[in-house]
N, C-alpha and C positions, 0 to 999 in steps of 0.2 A: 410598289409603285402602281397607278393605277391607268388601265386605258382606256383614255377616252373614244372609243369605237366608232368608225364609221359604220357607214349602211350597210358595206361593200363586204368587211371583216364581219359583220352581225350574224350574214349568213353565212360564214366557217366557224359558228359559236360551235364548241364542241360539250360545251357544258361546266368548263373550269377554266380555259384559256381561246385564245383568240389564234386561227390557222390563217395561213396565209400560204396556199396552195397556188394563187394568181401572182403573190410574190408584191401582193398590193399592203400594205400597212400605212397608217396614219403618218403625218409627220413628226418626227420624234425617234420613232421605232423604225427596226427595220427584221426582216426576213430568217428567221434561223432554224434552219431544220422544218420548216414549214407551218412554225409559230411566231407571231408578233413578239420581238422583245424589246423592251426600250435599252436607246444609244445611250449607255452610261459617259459621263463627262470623261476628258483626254484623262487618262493616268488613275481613273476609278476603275480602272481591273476588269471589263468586258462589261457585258451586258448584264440586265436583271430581268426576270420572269415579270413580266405584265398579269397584275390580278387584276379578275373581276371587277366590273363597277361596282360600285358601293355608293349609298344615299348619302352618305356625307363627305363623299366629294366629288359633289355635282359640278358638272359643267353647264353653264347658262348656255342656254339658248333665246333666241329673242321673243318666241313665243313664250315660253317659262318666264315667271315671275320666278328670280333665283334665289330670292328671301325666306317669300313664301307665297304660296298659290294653291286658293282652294278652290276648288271645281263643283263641288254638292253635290259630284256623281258616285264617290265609292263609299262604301260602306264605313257604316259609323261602328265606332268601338263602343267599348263599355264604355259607362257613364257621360255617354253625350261625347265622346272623342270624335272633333270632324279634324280627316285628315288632312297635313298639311301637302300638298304634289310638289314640293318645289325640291327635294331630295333633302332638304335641313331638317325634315320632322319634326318642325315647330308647330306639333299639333296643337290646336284650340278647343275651348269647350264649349258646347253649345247647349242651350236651356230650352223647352220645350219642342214641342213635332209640329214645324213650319216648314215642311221641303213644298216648295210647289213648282210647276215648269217654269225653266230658265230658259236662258238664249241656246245656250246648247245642253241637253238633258236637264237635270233638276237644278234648279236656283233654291235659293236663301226669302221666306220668307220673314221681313223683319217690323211687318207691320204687329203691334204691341199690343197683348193680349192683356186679360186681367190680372192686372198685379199689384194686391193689393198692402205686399207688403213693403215694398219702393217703387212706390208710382213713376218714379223719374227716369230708371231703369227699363228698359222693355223685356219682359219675361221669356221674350224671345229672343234674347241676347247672346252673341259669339264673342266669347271673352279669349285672348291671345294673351298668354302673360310675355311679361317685357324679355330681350336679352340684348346684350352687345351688338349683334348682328344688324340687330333693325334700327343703327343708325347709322346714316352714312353721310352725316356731313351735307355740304351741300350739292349732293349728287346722287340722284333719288327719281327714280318713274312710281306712279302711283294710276292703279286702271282698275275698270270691272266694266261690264255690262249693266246698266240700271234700266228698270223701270217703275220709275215712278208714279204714284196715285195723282201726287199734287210735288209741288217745287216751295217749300218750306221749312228752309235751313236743316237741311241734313242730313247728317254725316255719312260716308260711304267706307271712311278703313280710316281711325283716329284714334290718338290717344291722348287726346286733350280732356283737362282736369281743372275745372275754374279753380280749383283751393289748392292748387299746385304753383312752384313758381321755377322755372315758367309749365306756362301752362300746358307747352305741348312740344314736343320735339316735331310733329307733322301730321296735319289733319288734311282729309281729303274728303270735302263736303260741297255739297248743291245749295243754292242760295235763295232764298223767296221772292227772286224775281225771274228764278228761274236758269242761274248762270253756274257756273261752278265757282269752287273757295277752296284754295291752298294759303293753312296757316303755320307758321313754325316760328323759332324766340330770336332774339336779336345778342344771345349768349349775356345779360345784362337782364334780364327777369322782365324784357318787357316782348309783347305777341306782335308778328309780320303778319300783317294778313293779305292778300293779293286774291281782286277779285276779277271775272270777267265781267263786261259790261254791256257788248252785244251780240251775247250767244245765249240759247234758249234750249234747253234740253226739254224736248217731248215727254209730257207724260203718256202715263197708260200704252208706253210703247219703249220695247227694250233700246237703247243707246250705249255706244262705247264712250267712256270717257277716260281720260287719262292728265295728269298732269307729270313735267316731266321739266324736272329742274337741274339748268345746267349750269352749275358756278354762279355767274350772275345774270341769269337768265331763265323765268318761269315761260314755259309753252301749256297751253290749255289744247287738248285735241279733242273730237268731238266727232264720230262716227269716222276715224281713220281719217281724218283731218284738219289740219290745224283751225285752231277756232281763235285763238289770240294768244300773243306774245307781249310778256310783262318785262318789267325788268325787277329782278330779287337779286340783290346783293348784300346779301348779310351773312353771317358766319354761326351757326347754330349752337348750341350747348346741350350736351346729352342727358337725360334724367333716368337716372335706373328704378327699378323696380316697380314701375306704374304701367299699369296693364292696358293694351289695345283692343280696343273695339274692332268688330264690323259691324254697320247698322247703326253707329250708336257714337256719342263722344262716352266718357266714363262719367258723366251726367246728364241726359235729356240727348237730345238733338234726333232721333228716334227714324231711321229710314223708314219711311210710309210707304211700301213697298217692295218688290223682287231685285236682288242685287245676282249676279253670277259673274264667276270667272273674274276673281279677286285678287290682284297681284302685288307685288311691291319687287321692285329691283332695285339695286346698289349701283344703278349707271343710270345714264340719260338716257333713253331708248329712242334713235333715229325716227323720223318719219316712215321709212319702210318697214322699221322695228313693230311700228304700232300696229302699222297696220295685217302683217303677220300674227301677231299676237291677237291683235282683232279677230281676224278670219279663221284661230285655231280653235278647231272643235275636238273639244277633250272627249266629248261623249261618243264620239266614234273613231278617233284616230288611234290605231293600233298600236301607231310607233311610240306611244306613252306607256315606254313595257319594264315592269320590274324596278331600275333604277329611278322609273319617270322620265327619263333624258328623251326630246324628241327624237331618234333615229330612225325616221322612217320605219318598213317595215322589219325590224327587227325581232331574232324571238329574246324570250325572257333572259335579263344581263344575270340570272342566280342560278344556283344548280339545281337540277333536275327534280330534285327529291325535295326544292323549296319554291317555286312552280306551280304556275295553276295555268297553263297556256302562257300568257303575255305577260301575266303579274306575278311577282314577287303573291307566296302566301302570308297571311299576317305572322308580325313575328309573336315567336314564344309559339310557333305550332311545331310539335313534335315532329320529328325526324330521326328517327332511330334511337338510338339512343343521348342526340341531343336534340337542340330547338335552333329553328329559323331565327335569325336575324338579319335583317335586310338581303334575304336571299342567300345564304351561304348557311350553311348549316354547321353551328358550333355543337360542339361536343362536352357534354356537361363534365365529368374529370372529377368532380366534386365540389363540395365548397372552396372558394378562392382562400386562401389563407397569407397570401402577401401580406404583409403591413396591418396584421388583427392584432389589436390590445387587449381585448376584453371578447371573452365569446362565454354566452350563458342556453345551456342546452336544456334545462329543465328535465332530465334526468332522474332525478334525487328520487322522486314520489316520498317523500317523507322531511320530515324535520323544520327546522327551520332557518337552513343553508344552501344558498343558491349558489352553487361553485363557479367559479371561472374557470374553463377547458379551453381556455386558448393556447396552454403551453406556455405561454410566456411568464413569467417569473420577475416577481413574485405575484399572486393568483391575485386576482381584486374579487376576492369571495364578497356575497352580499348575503345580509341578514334578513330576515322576516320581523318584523316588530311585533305583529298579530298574530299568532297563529291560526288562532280561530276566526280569521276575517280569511282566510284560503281555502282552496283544496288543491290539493295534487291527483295528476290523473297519470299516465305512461307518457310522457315527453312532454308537458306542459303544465303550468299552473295559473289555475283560476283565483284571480281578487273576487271575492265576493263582496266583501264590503270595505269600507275605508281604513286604508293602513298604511306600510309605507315597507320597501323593498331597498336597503341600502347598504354603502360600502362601513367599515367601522371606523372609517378617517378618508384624511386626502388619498385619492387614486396620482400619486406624481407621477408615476412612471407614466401612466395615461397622457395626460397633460403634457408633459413632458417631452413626449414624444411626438404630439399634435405640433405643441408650439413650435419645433425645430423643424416639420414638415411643412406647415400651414395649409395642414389639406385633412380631411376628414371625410370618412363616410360611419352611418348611423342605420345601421340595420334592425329591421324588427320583421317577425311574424307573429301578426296577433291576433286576433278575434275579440272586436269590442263590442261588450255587453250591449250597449244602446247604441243611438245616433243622436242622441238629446245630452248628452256630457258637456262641459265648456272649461273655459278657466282659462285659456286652453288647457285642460288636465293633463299631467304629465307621464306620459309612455315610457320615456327613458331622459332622465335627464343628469348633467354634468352642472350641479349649483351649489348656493349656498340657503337661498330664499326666492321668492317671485319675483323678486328684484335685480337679482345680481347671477350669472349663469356663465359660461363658456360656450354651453348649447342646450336648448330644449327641444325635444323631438313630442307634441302634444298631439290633442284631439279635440276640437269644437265641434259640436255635434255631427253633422256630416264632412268635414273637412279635417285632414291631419296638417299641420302646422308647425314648423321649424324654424327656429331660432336661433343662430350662432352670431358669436360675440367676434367682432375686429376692431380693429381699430379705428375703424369710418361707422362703426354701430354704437347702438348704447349697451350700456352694462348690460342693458336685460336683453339681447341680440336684435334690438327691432333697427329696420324694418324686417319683417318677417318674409318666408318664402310659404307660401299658402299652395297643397292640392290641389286638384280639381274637386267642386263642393259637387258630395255624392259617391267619392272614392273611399271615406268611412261610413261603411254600413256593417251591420251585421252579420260578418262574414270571415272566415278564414282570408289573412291579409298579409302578402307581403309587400312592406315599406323601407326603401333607401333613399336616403339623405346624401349626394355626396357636393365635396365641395373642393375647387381645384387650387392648387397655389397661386393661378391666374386672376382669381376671384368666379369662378363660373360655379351656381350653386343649382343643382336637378334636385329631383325628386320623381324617384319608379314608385308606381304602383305596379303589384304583381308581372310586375316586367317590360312594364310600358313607360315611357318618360312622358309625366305628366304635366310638368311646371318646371319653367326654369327660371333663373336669373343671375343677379351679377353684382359683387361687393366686392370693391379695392379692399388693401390692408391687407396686413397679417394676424397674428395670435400671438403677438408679444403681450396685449391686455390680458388674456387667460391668468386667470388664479390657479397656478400648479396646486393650491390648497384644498378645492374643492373636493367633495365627495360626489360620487357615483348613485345614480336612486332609480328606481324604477313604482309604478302606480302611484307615486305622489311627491311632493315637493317636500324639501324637508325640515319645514314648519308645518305639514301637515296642511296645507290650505288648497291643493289641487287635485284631488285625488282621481286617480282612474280607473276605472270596472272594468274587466275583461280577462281574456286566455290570452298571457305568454306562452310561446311554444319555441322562440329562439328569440335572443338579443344579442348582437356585435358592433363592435364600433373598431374601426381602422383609421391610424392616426395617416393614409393616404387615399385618392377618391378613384372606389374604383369605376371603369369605364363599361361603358354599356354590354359590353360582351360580358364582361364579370358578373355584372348584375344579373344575366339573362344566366349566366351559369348557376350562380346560387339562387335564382330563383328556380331554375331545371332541379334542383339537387331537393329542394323542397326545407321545410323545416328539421 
């Protein structure tokens, strides 16, 4: 169980649980032995130990965007990871070095540099890929601090897509006459758009704005107060897989200017809500510690040894013998082995047999077709040139076992030869032809690429779940794929969650007939270049901790 901390408990953090020496706890919990427990329900047998906060399940506050909220003050990850503060670590990714002063520390900028290879795009683009979360019906706050150069349509946090239908589940954009624009679908493929008419947003000077829809009712606010009240009474229709903007719709609309303190929330946000959230400054407020939850002055909700003062350290930093993740320090134990089908170790240094060491029975050995297009080294083998790595029939048991799960994860550590490959070329794949698959786990030049088949997809698994472009590079990699029975489909790069989304359906379509392949499809028309050093696939999907563990464990 997890508790939600007052200020009061913060300071009795003892580094693993919550003291209550003053006999104060939250409501909920109460007093035992001079630690917070929570009041288990009449007839559940006493109390339970209250854990640590944790990032994934935040409690909102009205300053916090509870969706997602980025601030452009804390450090960027590899390959352009801006993170996400709202404790959902819906990180984004971000394309070129535009930080300039915001309203409170660094802001966004998203005025559009040379790009000459999609002009309609800005180079300086914050890309959000889609999930379940970021729709809420019709009940939705949408905010940031802007400052504009000029007021000429747009977009401030959108995911509107002209060649979509519809075209957007919610766009929040400034209009060229200077007003704001909340647009969203009428669930019937046609676009709501609701504009103001006599409100004027300053340029060349920061402004709060918000829009903030409640059932049948749009409010425009406009430096902490209300600027117009529309009426929106329609009922939305969700669209998966298509990726949100900040700056930007997902064609043109192009913020000509500094955007900060970027929110979306799942409720209305009050009048006093706004203006709170308005007046919070992330770039110095202490109580933004570790979990991100505002609690006043609080010290860090993690333990000690994952800690840097007030924050949470990044995860996947070492900690003894394991690694941080959201502040609690797991313990690596080894490779996860629940729920493996297939585990290929590259071992052999010779021949032309790639065993399966999963234990499981019977082995889905895989064959080399080239010999002379490899080489083997101590725990890995290199494609040198084009060939093809496969099972000598259907893998059923594989299959088999997916399909009665409806859940898979797709594990690799590779090192790809280039960043200029395409096809998407296939890393590990479950098919028959480029055509027809179960899953493709691929590489387009700087981007890895996955593709699993349901029943709401097509034979060839599109739509696809795309990296972060810049995530294949030439470099020791570890890549997991996983996908829940829920339909929620992640993607880790080396132990960071880079991209997610979301497909109904099960895996009744799977062809238990297929074969198993790895560097190339198996008509030979994809092929892949690089070092294998491990490949697994788990017919269930493991969860972030898992992943952080087999990445701690290494290849």
């Amino acid at each position: 169980m997890i508790l939600a901390a007052s200020c009061l408990i913060d300071v009795d953090y003892s580094g693993s649980e919550f003291r209550c020496g003053d006999g104060v706890c939250p409501s909920g919990y109460e007093c035992v032995s001079g630690i917070c427990e929570l009041i288990a329900p009449v007839g559940d047998g006493g109390t339970i130990d209250a854990d640590v906060d944790r990032p994934d399940a935040f409690v909102a506050t009205a300053a916090i965007g509870n969706l997602v909220y980025f601030t452009f003050d804390g450090d960027y990850g590899p390959a352009g990871v801006l993170q996400d503060r709202s404790g959902n670590r819906l990180d984004a990714n971000r394309e070129g070095a535009a930080d300039a002063t915001g309203r409170y520390g660094r802001g966004r900028d998203c005025r559009p540099g040379d790009n000459t290879v999609d002009p309609v795009i800005p180079s300086r683009k914050i890309r959000l890929a889609d999930h379940p979360k970021l729709f809420t019906g019709s009940s939705i706050t949408l905010e940031a601090w802007v400052e504009p150069d000029a007021n000429r349509n747009q977009a401030i946090i959108s995911d509107y897509d002209p060649n979509d239908v519809p075209t957007t589940e919610y766009s929040f954009e400034l209009t060229s006459a200077g007003g704001m624009r909340f647009i969203t679908n009428d669930c019937m493929g046609g676009e709501v758009s609701v504009e103001t008419t006599g409100v004027t947003v300053p340029v060349n000077e920061f402004s709060h704005v918000a829009a903030v829809w409640a059932g049948s009712t749009l409010t425009f606010y406009l430096n902490g107060a209300v600027a117009e009240e529309l009426p929106l009474a329609v009922t939305p229709c969700e669209f998966f897989e298509r990726a949100w903007r900040i700056g930007s719709r997902n064609s043109g609309r192009i913020f000509d200017g500094v955007l900060d303190e970027v929110k979306m929330s799942d409720y209305a946000k009050t009048l006093d809500q706004i203006v709170e959230s308005m007046n919070h400054n992330s770039s110095t407020d202490i109580g933004i510690c570790g979990d991100l939850i505002v609690e006043g002055s609080e010290p860090c909700d993690g333990e000690a040894v994952c800690c840097a003062g007030c924050r949470f350290l990044p995860d996947n930093t070492s900690c003894g013998a394991g690694v941080c993740q959201g502040g609690v320090c797991q313990a690596s134990g080894g490779r996860v082995t629940q729920g493996i089908e297939a585990l290929y170790e590259f071992n052999e240094g010779m021949g032309t047999t790639v065993a399966d060491t999963s234990g499981v029975a019977p082995a889905l050995d895989l064959t080399i077709a080239d010999i002379a297009a490899v080489t083997w080294s101590s725990g890995s083998l290199t494609v040198d040139l084009d060939t093809r790595i496969t099972s000598a029939g259907a893998v059923t048991r594989l299959s088999d076992a997916c399909i009665a799960s409806n859940e898979a994860t797709i594990e690799a550590w590779v090192e790809p030869a280039n960043d200029t490959q395409g096809g998407p070329s296939r890393i590990v794949t479950l098919s028959q032809d480029s055509g027809d698959r179960s899953f493709t786990l691929g590489q387009t030049e700087q981007t890895f690429i996955m593709r699993l088949r349901t029943v709401a997809t097509t034979d060839s698994g599109y739509p696809p779940l795309a990296a972060v472009v810049g995530d294949a590079r030439v470099a020791l990699t570890h890549i997991v794929f996983t996908r829940t029975n829920a339909g929620e489909k992640r993607i880790y790069i080396n132990g960071l969650l880079r991209s997610t989304g979301f497909h109904a359906g099960d895996f009744s379509t799977w062809d238990n007939a297929l074969g198993l392949g790895l560097a190339n499809e198996f008509i030979n028309d994809r092929p892949w270049l690089g070092t294998f050093h491990l490949v697994a696939v788990y017919c269930r999907a493991l969860d972030e901790i898992e992943v952080a563990r087999n990445f701690v464990a290494g290849p």
